[in-house]
Structure formats: structure tokens, C-alpha cells
C-alpha positions in Angstrom: -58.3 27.9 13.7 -56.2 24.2 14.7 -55.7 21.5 13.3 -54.3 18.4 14.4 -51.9 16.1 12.5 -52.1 12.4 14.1 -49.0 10.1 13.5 -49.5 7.9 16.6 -50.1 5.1 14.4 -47.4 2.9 15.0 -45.6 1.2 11.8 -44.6 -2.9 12.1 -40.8 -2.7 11.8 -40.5 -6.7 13.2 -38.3 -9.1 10.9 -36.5 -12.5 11.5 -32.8 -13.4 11.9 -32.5 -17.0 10.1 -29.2 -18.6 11.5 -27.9 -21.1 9.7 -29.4 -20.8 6.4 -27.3 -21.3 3.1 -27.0 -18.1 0.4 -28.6 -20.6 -2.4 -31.4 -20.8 -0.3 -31.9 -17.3 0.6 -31.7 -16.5 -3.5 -34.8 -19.3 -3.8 -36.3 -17.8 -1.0 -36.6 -14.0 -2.0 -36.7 -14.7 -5.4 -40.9 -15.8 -4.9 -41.4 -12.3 -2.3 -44.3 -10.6 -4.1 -44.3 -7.4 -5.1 -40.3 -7.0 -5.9 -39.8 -5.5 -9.0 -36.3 -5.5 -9.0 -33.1 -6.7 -7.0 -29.7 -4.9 -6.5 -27.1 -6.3 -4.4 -24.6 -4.1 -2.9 -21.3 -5.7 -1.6 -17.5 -4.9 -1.6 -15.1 -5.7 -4.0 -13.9 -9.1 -2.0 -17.0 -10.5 -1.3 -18.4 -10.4 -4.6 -15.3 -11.9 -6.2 -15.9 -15.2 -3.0 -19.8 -14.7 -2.8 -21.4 -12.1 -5.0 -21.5 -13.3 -8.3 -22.6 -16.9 -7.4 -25.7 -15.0 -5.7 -26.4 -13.2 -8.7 -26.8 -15.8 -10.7 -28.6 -17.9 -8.2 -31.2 -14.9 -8.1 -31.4 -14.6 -11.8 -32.0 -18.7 -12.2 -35.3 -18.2 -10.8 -36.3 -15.2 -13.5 -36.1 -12.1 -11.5 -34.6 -9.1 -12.6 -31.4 -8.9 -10.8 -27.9 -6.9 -10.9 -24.9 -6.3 -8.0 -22.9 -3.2 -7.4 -20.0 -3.3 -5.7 -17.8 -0.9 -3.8 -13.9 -1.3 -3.0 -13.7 -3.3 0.4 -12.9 -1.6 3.6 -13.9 1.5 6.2 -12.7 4.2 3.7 -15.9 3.1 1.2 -18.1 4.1 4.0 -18.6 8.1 3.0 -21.0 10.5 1.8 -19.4 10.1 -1.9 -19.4 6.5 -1.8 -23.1 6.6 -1.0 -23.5 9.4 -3.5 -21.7 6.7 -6.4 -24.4 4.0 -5.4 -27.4 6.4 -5.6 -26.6 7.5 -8.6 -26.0 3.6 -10.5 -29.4 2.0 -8.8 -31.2 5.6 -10.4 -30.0 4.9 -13.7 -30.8 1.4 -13.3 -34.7 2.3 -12.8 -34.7 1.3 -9.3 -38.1 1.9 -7.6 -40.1 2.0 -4.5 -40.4 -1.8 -5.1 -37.1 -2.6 -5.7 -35.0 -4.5 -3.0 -31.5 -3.9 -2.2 -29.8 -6.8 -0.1 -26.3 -5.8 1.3 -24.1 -8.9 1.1 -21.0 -8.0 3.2 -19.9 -6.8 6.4 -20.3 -4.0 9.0 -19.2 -1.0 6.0 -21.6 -2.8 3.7 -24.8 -3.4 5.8 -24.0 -0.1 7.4 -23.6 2.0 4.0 -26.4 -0.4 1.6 -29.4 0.2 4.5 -28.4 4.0 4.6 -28.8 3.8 1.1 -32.1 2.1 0.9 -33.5 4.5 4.0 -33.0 7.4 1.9 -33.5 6.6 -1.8 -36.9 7.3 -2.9 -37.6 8.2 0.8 -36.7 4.6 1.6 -36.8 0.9 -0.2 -37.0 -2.6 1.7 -33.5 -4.0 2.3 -32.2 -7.3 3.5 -28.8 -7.8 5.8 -26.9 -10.7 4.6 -24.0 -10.3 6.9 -20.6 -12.0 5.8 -18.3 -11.0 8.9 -18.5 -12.5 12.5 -18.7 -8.9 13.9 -21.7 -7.9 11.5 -23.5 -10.9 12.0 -23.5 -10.7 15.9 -24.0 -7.0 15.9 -24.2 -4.3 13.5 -26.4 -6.0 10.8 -29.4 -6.3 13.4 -31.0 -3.0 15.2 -31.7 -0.8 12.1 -28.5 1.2 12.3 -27.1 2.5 9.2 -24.7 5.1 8.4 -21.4 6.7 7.2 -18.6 8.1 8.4 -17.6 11.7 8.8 -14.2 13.6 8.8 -14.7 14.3 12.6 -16.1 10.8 13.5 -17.4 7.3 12.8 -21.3 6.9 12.0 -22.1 10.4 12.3 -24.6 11.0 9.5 -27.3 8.2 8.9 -30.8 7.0 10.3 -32.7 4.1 11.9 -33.7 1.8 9.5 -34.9 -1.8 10.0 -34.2 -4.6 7.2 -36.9 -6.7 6.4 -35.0 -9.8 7.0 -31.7 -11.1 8.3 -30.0 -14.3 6.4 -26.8 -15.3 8.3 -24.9 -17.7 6.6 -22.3 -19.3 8.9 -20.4 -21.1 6.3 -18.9 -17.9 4.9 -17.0 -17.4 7.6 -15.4 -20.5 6.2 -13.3 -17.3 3.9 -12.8 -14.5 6.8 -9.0 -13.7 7.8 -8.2 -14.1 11.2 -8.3 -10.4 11.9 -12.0 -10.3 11.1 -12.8 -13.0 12.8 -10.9 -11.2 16.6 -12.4 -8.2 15.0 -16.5 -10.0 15.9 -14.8 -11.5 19.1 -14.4 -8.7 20.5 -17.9 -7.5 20.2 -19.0 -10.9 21.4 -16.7 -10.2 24.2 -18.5 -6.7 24.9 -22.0 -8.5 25.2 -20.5 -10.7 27.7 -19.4 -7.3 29.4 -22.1 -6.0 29.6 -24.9 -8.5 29.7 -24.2 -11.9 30.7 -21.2 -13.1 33.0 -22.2 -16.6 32.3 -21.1 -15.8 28.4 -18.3 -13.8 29.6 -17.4 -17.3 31.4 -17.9 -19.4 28.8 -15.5 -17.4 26.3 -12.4 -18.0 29.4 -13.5 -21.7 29.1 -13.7 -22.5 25.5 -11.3 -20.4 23.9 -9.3 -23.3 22.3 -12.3 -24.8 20.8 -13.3 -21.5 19.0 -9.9 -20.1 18.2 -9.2 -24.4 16.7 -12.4 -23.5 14.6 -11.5 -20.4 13.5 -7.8 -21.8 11.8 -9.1 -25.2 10.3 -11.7 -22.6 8.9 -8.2 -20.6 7.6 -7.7 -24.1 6.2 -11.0 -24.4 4.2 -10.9 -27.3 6.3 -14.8 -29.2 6.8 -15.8 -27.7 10.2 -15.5 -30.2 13.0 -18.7 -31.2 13.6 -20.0 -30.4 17.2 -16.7 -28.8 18.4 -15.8 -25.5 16.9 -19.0 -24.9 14.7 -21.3 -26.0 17.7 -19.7 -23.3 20.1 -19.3 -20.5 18.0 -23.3 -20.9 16.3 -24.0 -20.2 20.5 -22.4 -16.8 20.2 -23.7 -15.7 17.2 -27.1 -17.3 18.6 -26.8 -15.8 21.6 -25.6 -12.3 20.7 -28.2 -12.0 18.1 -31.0 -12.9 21.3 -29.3 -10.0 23.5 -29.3 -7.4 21.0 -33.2 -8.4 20.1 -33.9 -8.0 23.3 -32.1 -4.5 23.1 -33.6 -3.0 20.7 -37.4 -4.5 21.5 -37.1 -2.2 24.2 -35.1 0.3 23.0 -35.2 0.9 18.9 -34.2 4.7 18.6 -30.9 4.4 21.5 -32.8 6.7 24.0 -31.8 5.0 26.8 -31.4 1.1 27.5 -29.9 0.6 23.9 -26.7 2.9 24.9 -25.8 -0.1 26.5 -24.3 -1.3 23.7 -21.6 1.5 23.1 -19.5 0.2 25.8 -15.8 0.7 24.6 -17.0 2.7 21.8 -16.7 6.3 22.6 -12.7 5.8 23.2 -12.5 3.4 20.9 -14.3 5.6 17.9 -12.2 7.9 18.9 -8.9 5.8 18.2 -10.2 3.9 15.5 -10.5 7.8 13.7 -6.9 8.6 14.8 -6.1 5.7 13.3 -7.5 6.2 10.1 -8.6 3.2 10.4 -5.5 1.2 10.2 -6.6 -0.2 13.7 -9.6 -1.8 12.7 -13.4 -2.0 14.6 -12.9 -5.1 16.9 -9.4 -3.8 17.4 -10.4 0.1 18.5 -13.0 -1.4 20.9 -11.1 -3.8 22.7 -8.9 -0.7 23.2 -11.8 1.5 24.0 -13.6 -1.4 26.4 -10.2 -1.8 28.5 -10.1 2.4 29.0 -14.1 2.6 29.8 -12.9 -0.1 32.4 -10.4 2.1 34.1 -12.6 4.7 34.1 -15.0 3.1 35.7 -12.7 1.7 38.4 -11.3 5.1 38.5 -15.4 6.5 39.4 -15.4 3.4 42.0 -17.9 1.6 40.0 -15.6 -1.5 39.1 -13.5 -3.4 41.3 -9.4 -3.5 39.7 -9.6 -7.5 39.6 -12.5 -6.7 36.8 -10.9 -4.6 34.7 -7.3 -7.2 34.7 -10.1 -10.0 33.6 -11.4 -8.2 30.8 -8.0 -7.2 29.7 -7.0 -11.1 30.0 -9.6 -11.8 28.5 -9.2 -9.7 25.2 -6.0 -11.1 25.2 -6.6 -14.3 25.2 -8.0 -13.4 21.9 -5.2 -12.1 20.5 -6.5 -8.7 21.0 -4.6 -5.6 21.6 -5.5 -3.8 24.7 -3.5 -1.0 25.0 -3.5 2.5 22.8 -0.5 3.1 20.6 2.4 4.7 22.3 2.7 7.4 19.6 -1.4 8.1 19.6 -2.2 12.0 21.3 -4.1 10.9 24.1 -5.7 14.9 24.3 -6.5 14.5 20.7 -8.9 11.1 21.9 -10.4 13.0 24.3 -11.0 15.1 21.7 -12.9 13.2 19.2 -15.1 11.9 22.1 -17.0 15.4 21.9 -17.7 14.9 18.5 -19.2 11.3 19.0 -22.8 11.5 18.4 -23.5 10.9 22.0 -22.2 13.6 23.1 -24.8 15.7 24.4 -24.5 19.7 25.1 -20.7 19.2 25.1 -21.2 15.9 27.7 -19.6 13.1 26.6 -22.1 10.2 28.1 -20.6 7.4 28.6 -21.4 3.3 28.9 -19.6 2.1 32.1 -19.1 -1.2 34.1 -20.4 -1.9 37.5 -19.6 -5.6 37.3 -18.5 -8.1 34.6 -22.4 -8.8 32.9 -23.6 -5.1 34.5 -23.8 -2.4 33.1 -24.6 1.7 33.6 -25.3 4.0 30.9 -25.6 7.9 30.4 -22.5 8.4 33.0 -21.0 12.1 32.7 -17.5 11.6 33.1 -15.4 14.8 33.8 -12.4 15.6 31.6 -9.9 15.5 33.8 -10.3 11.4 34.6 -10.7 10.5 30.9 -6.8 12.5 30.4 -5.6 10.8 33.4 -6.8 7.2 33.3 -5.5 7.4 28.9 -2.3 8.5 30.4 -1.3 5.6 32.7 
């Protein structure tokens, strides 16, 4: 006797990114979705005091049932117990297979509300309302959500795709100048790795962004045309490769590893750090040492890896690992990075600026020597 389960049928995971849309808007917006019997907005303890409660009330103006939770800001919210805290408040608050959680925040937020909503009640519709530069050109788009781990970043969480992404440049009007490097240097990775032409532009316009990012510091109006005009074409185009990233490539099986580029050292430090070196910073780090190594293979020429590293710099980035920071203890973490396969560490490596090679092997004895010059 047999018999067959089928689950070929395929489930409709697509959504839009709106760029350029205001949070009042979005509020009206989802407010008239059908089916929604509740909203709960998770977000961090410094966005909710700039952004948070203003989107509450904008939600509960249009007679929806509506409350926000928020967490303390920063990496060390993103944990098992944090996740725990938050399962436990939307339970008592009724929440339900309809109910909608939209994270408002950054990379911790997006990252630590979708793992939420894939896993409570066996999953609930989310929405990514990213605040940061970094998580609105990367990590609130592709269905990755997780928290951290003792023994490494992102190590316990799923694939799960928002419904909808709402980026809302103005709020960058309020990020520090930290945050804002700390999405540069992801848009500097996607240049990397994807498009030299990007890559180019960033050497070329790096006064007009870096001018828009400090009259932004100001609160000043953004200059129209200048500043605003180049940095919506990063987030624009950022958001257009990673679609076309995860179109082909949803679960990181292959093509999608592309994007880890700088992040298997740069997890690594970031962890050492204990997070005192923040995302953007780590992988700028980590993107520099993937660069030796792959010069070290013979995949990269040297005059590469010094225009990546001037590059970085140019955006006040750091590019070197801290003196006092045990390079055998990076090495390490990288075999607990949840790439590492049948104690392999697989790495993302340059070929050319715009090119890159995933899935490369690299043997022990490189990684210890190239962290050591």
C-alpha cells in the first residue's frame, strides 16, 4: 500500500516595493486591506518615539483596531527571548491568523517582526516598512528573517516574504550618520558584485550624497534634484538587483549567495565585536578581506582590491580589522556561519569589480594568512 502526498503546487509569494511613498499614506492605504482583523506594529524604542506613535494614530483615524509594541533599539533585541517577549504580548492581545504585523524600523526590526509573524500561528501577513538606508536597500526585501545566536548572526529563522514593502525616504531625514555609512556600504557591495557602472557612479558622486546626508543631519529641506535625486537611484537601483536576485533565487541555493559578499568575515567580526562595530561597518571590513582572498586565489587583480578599499573610504568607512581582534578566533566563527557546509566554509569572491563567484572553498591556511597582513 502507497500513497502519494502532492505539494507541487506552488504558492504566490510576489509583492511590491513602493519607493517614495509617505507613512500617512501607507496608514490610509492598509487601513481599507480586507480581511485584517487586527494591526500590531513592531518597532524599536527610537523609532516609535520619531515615527511610531504618529503611525498609530494615523492607523486608528480610519477605525481599525490597532496597537504597537516596541522593543529597546539595537542588535542585542535581536534574540530568541526578545522574540519570545513579542509572542507572548500579540497572544494576549488576541492576535489571529488575520491579524497584520507591520515592522516599522530597521534591519533588527524587519529581521526580528517577519520571524515573528512566519512562526506565530504557523505564520501571519507582515509588511516591511524599513526606516534605515541599509534595510531599505537590502535586508527588508528577499523574505529573510531571523535572530541571532551566541555562536553567530542570523542563525535561527526562516524565509518569509512580506506582503508589501512601503519605503519612506523622508525618514532618513532622522538617521545618524553612522546608519546612514552603515546602508552605504551595502550599496557599495551591490556595486561589487553586480554593476561596475554603480560601483562608478558612487567614486563620482560621493559629494553630492555625503552633502545630502548632513543637510539631512540638519533637518534641513532636501535639495531638490541634487542629494535626494542621487541617493532615490541607489535605493532604486539596489531594490531592482536584489529583485532580480531573489526571482531567481528565493531560498539562497545558489545565485542568491551572491549577496553574502563580505559577510562571512565580516559576521564573524561583527560577533567578536559584540556588536560594538556595527552591520555596514563589519562588512566593509569583511568585503576588503574577501578581496584579498580572492586576489590571494588569483581571481582579482591587486589594483581591485586598493579601489574597493578607497572606495569604502571615501565613505568614511573603516576597512581594516581591529588590531586587538584574534584573527584565529574569525576564522573561527566563519565555521559556524550558516553557510558553512560539512565544515566548508563557502565563500562569495570577486573576479572583477561588478563580478562575482560564489560557493568558493577557501582552504584555512589563506583565510589565517591574508587576516594577518
Amino acid at each position: 500500500m502507497k500513497l502519494h502526498i502532492n505539494l507541487k503546487k506552488i504558492t504566490d509569494n510576489s509583492y511590491d516595493i513602493i519607493i517614495g511613498t509617505k507613512l500617512s499614506s501607507v496608514a490610509g492605504e492598509i487601513a481599507k486591506w480586507n480581511d485584517v482583523s487586527k494591526y500590531f506594529i513592531i518597532t524599536d524604542s527610537n523609532v516609535r518615539r520619531l515615527y511610531g506613535n504618529k503611525f498609530l494614530k494615523a492607523l486608528q483615524s480610519h477605525n481599525v483596531e490597532a496597537f504597537i509594541i516596541s522593543v529597546p533599539a539595537g542588535e542585542k533585541s535581536k534574540t530568541r527571548k526578545t522574540k519570545d517577549q513579542l509572542e507572548n504580548k500579540l497572544l494576549k492581545l488576541n492576535a489571529d491568523r488575520s491579524s497584520l504585523i507591520i515592522a516599522l524600523g530597521g534591519g533588527v526590526i524587519g529581521d526580528l517582526a517577519g520571524f515573528v509573524a512566519a512562526t506565530l500561528l504557523r505564520g501571519i501577513p507582515f509588511i516591511q516598512i524599513p526606516t534605515t538606508l541599509l534595510s531599505q536597500v537590502d535586508s527588508s526585501i528577499g523574505g529573510k528573517v531571523a535572530v541571532d545566536h551566541p555562536l553567530g548572526k542570523n542563525l535561527i529563522g526562516a524565509f518569509y516574504q512580506p506582503k508589501k514593502v512601503y519605503i519612506d525616504v523622508d525618514t532618513l531625514k532622522t538617521l545618524p550618520v553612522k546608519e546612514f555609512r552603515n546602508g552605504m556600504a551595502e550599496i557599495i557591495k551591490y556595486s561589487a558584485i553586480l554593476d561596475n557602472k554603480l560601483f562608478s557612479f558612487l567614486e563620482n558622486n560621493q559629494s553630492r550624497i555625503t552633502i545630502h546626508s548632513a543637510s539631512r543631519q540638519r533637518r534641513a529641506s532636501p535639495q531638490a534634484g541634487g542629494g535626494q535625486a542621487s541617493l532615490i537611484h541607489l535605493i532604486y537601483r539596489c531594490c531592482e538587483l536584489k529583485k532580480m536576485i531573489v526571482e531567481k533565487d528565493e531560498r539562497e541555493t545558489g545565485l542568491r549567495r551572491i549577496l553574502n559578499f563580505g559577510h562571512t568575515i565580516g559576521h564573524a567580526i561583527e560577533s567578536l565585536s559584540y556588536y560594538k562595530l556595527s552591520h555596514g561597518e563589519a562588512v566593509a571590513i569583511g568585503m576588503v578581506a574577501e578581496a584579498k582572498i580572492s586576489a590571494a586565489l588569483g581571481l582579482l587583480k591587486q589594483s581591485e582590491v586598493v579601489r574597493l578599499n578607497n572606495l569604502l573610504q571615501l565613505y568614511k568607512l573603516p576597512t581594516d580589522i581591529p588590531s586587538r581582534m584574534d584573527r584565529n578566533k574569525i576564522v573561527q566563527l566563519t565555521y559556524h556561519d550558516k553557510k558553512a557546509q560539512q565544515g566548508k566554509v563557502q565563500y562569495t569572491l570577486l573576479n572583477k569589480i561588478g563580478k562575482a563567484i560564489v560557493g568558493v572553498t577557501v582552504p584555512k591556511n589563506i583565510v589565517k594568512r591574508v587576516l594577518s597582513e
